[in-house]
BALOBA-1460 file (C-alpha; in Angstrom, 3 decimals):
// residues 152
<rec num="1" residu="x" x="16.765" y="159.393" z="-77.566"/>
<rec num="2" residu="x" x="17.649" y="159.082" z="-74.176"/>
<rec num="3" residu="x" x="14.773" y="158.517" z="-71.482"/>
<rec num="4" residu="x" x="15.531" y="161.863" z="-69.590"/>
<rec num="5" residu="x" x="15.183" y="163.853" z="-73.232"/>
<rec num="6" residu="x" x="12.073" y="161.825" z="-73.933"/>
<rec num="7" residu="x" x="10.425" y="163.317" z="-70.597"/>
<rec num="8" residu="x" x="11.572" y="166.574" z="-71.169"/>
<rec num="9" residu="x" x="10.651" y="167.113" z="-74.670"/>
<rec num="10" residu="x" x="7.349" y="165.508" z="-73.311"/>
<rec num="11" residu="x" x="6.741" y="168.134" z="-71.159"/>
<rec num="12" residu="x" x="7.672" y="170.739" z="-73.052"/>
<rec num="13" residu="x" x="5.049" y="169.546" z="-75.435"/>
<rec num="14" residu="x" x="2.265" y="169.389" z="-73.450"/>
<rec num="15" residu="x" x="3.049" y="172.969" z="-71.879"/>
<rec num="16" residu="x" x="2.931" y="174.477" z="-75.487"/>
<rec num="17" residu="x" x="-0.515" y="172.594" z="-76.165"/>
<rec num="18" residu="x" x="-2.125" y="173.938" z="-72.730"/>
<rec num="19" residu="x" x="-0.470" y="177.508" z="-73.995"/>
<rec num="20" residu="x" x="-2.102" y="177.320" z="-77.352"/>
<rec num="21" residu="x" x="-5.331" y="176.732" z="-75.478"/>
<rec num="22" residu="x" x="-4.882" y="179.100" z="-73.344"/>
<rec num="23" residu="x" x="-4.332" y="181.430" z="-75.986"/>
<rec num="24" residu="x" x="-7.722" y="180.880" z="-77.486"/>
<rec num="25" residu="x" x="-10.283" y="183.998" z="-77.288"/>
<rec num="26" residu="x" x="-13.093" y="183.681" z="-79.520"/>
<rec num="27" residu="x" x="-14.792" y="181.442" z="-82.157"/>
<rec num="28" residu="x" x="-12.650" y="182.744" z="-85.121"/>
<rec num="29" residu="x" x="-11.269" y="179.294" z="-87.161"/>
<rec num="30" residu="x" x="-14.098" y="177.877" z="-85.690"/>
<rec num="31" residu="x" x="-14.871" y="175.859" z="-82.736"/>
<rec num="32" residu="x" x="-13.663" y="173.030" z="-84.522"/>
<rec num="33" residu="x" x="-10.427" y="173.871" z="-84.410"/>
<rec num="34" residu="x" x="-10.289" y="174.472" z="-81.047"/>
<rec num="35" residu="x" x="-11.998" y="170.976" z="-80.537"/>
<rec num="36" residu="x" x="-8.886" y="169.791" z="-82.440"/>
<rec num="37" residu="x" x="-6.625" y="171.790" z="-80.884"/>
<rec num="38" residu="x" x="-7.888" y="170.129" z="-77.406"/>
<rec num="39" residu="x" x="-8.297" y="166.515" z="-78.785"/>
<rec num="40" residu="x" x="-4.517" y="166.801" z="-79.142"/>
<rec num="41" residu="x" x="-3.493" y="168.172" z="-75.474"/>
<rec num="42" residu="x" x="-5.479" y="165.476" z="-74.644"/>
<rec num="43" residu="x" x="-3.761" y="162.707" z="-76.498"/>
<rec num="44" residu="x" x="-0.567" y="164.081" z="-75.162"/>
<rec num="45" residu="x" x="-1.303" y="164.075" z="-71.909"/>
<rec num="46" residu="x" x="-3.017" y="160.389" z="-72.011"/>
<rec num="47" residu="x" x="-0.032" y="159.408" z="-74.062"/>
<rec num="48" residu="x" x="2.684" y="160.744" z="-71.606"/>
<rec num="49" residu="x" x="0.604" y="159.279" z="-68.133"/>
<rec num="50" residu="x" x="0.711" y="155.784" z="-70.149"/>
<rec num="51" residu="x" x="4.449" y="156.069" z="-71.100"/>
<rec num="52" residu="x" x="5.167" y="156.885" z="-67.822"/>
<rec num="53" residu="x" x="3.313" y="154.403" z="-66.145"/>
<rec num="54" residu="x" x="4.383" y="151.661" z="-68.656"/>
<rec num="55" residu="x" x="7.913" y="152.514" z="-68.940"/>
<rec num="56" residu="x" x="9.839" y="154.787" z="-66.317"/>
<rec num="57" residu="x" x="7.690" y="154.836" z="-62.726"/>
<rec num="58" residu="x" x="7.751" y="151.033" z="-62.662"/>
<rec num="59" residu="x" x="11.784" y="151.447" z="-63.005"/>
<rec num="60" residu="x" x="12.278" y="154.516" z="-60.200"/>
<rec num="61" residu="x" x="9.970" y="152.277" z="-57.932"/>
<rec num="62" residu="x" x="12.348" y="149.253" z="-58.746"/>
<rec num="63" residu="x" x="15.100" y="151.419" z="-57.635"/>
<rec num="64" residu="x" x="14.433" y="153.349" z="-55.415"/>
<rec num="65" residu="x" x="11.250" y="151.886" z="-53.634"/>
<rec num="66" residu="x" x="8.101" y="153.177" z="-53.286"/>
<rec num="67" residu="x" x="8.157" y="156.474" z="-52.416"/>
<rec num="68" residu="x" x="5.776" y="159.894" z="-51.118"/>
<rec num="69" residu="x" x="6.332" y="161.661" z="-54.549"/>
<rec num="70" residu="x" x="5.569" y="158.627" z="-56.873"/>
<rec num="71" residu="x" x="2.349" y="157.837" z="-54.996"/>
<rec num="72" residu="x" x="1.607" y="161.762" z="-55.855"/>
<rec num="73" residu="x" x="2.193" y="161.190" z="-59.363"/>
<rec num="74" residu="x" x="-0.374" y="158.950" z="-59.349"/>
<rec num="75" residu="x" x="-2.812" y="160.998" z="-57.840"/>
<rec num="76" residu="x" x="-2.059" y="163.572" z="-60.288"/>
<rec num="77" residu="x" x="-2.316" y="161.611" z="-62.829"/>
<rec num="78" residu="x" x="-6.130" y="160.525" z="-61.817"/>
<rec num="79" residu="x" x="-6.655" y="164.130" z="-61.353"/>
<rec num="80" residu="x" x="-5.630" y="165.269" z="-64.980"/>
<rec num="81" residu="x" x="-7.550" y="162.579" z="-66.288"/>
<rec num="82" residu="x" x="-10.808" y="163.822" z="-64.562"/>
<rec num="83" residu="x" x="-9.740" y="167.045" z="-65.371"/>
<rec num="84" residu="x" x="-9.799" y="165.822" z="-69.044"/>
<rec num="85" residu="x" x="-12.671" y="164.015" z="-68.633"/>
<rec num="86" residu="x" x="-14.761" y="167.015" z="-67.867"/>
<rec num="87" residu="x" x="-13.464" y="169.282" z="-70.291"/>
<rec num="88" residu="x" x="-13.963" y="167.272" z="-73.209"/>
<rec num="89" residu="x" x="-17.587" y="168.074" z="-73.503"/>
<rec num="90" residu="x" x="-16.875" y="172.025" z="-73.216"/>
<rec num="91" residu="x" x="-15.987" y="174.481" z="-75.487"/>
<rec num="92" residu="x" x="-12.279" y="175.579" z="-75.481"/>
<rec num="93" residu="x" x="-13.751" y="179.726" z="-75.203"/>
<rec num="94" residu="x" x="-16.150" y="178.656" z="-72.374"/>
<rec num="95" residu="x" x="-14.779" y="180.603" z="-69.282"/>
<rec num="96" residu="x" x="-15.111" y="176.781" z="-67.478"/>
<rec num="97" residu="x" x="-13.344" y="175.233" z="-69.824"/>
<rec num="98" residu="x" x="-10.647" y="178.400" z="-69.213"/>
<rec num="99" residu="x" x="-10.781" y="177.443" z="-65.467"/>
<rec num="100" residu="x" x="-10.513" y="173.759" z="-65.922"/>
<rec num="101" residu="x" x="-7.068" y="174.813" z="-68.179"/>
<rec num="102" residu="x" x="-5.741" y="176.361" z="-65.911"/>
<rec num="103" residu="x" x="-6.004" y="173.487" z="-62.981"/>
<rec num="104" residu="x" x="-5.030" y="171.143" z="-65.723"/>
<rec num="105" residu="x" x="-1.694" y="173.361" z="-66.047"/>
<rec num="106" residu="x" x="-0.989" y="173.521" z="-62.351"/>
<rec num="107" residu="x" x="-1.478" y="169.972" z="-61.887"/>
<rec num="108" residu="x" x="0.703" y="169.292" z="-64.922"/>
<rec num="109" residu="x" x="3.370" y="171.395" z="-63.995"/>
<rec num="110" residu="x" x="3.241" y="170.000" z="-60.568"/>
<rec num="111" residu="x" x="3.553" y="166.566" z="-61.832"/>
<rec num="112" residu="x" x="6.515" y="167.714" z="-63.902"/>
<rec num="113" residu="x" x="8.442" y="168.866" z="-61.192"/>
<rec num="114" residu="x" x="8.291" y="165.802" z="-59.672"/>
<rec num="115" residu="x" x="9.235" y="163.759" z="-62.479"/>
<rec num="116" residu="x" x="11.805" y="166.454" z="-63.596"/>
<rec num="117" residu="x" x="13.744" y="167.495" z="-60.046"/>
<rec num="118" residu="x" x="12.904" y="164.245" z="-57.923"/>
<rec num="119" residu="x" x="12.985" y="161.247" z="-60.341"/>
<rec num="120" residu="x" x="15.300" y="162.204" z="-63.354"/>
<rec num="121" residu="x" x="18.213" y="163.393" z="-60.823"/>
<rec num="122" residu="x" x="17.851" y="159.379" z="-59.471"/>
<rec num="123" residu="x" x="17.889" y="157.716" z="-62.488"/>
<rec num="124" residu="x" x="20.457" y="159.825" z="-63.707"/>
<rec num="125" residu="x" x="22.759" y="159.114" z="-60.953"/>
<rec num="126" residu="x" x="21.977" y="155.102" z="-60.590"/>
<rec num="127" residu="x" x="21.464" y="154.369" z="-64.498"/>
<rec num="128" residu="x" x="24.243" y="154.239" z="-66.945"/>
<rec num="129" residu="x" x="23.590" y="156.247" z="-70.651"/>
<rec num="130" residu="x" x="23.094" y="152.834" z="-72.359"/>
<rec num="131" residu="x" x="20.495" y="151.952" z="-70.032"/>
<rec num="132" residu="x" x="18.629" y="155.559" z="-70.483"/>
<rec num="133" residu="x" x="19.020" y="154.801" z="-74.166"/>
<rec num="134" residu="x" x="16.744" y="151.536" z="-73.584"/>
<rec num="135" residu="x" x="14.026" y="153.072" z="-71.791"/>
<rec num="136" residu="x" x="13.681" y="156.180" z="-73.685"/>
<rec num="137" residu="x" x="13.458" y="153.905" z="-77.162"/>
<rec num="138" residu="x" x="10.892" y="151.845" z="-75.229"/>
<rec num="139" residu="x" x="8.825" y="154.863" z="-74.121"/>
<rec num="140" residu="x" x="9.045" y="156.042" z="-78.054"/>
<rec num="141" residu="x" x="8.136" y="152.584" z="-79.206"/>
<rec num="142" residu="x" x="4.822" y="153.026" z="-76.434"/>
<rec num="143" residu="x" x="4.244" y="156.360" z="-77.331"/>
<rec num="144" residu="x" x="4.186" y="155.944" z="-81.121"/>
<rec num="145" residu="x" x="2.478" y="152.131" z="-80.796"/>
<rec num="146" residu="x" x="-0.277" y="153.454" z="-78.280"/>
<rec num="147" residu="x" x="-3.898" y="153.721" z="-80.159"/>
<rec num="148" residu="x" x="-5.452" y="157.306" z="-78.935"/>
<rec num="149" residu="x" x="-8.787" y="156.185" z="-77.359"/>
<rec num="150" residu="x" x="-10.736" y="159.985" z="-76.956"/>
<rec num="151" residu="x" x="-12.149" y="160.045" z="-73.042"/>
<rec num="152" residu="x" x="-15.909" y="160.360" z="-72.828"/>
């Protein structure tokens, strides 16, 4: 799989994990569930900012140069993981953990938009397919070889 189909199907992963959260209402299955339920945004989410880093920002900054909108990633990166960081000892039906969701989603979908309409249309243009090919089987090789450390 190409790099750009990697990233989307990333996203597109993590935006059906926040909706199943969001989608939560009471205790039935169990809070447990929920737990799990969360447990796996959050692996996505720490899986796709390591990718990322590892893997495709290193090669838009090696193009393109440092730029406004990759410094932002960043930032949005730190803030999902304190986001993350916070929620993690709530309960997916507490109204704060609903709250937190929903910044999580915004800051998500902010960062997506980046990656999706300001560095995918570069790499697109300046990378050939057989050099997309390499970095998306390197971010699957990271993604799949990455040990899920829960944040505390």
């Amino acid at each position: 799989m190409n790099a750009i189909d990697f990233i989307k199907l990333e996203h597109d992963e993590v935006l059906r994990l926040i909706g199943d959260l969001q989608s939560v209402e009471s205790p039935e299955g169990g809070d447990r569930s929920h737990t799990t339920m969360f447990i796996k945004l959050q692996d996505a989410l720490t899986t796709h900012s390591a990718v990322m880093k590892e893997c495709f920002y290193p090669k838009v900054e090696k193009i393109h140069g440092p730029k406004d909108w990759l410094n932002r990633t960043e930032e949005t990166n730190a803030n999902i993981e304190n986001m993350l960081t916070q929620m993690a000892g709530l309960s997916p039906i507490e109204k704060r953990f609903k709250r937190n969701l929903l910044e999580l989603k915004s800051e998500f979908e902010e960062q997506a938009r980046l990656e999706e309409n300001k560095m995918i249309p570069l790499i697109e243009k300046l990378l050939s397919e057989n050099e997309l090919e390499i970095i998306g089987q390197r971010m699957e090789h990271v993604k799949t070889s990455r040990a899920f450390e829960p944040i505390r």
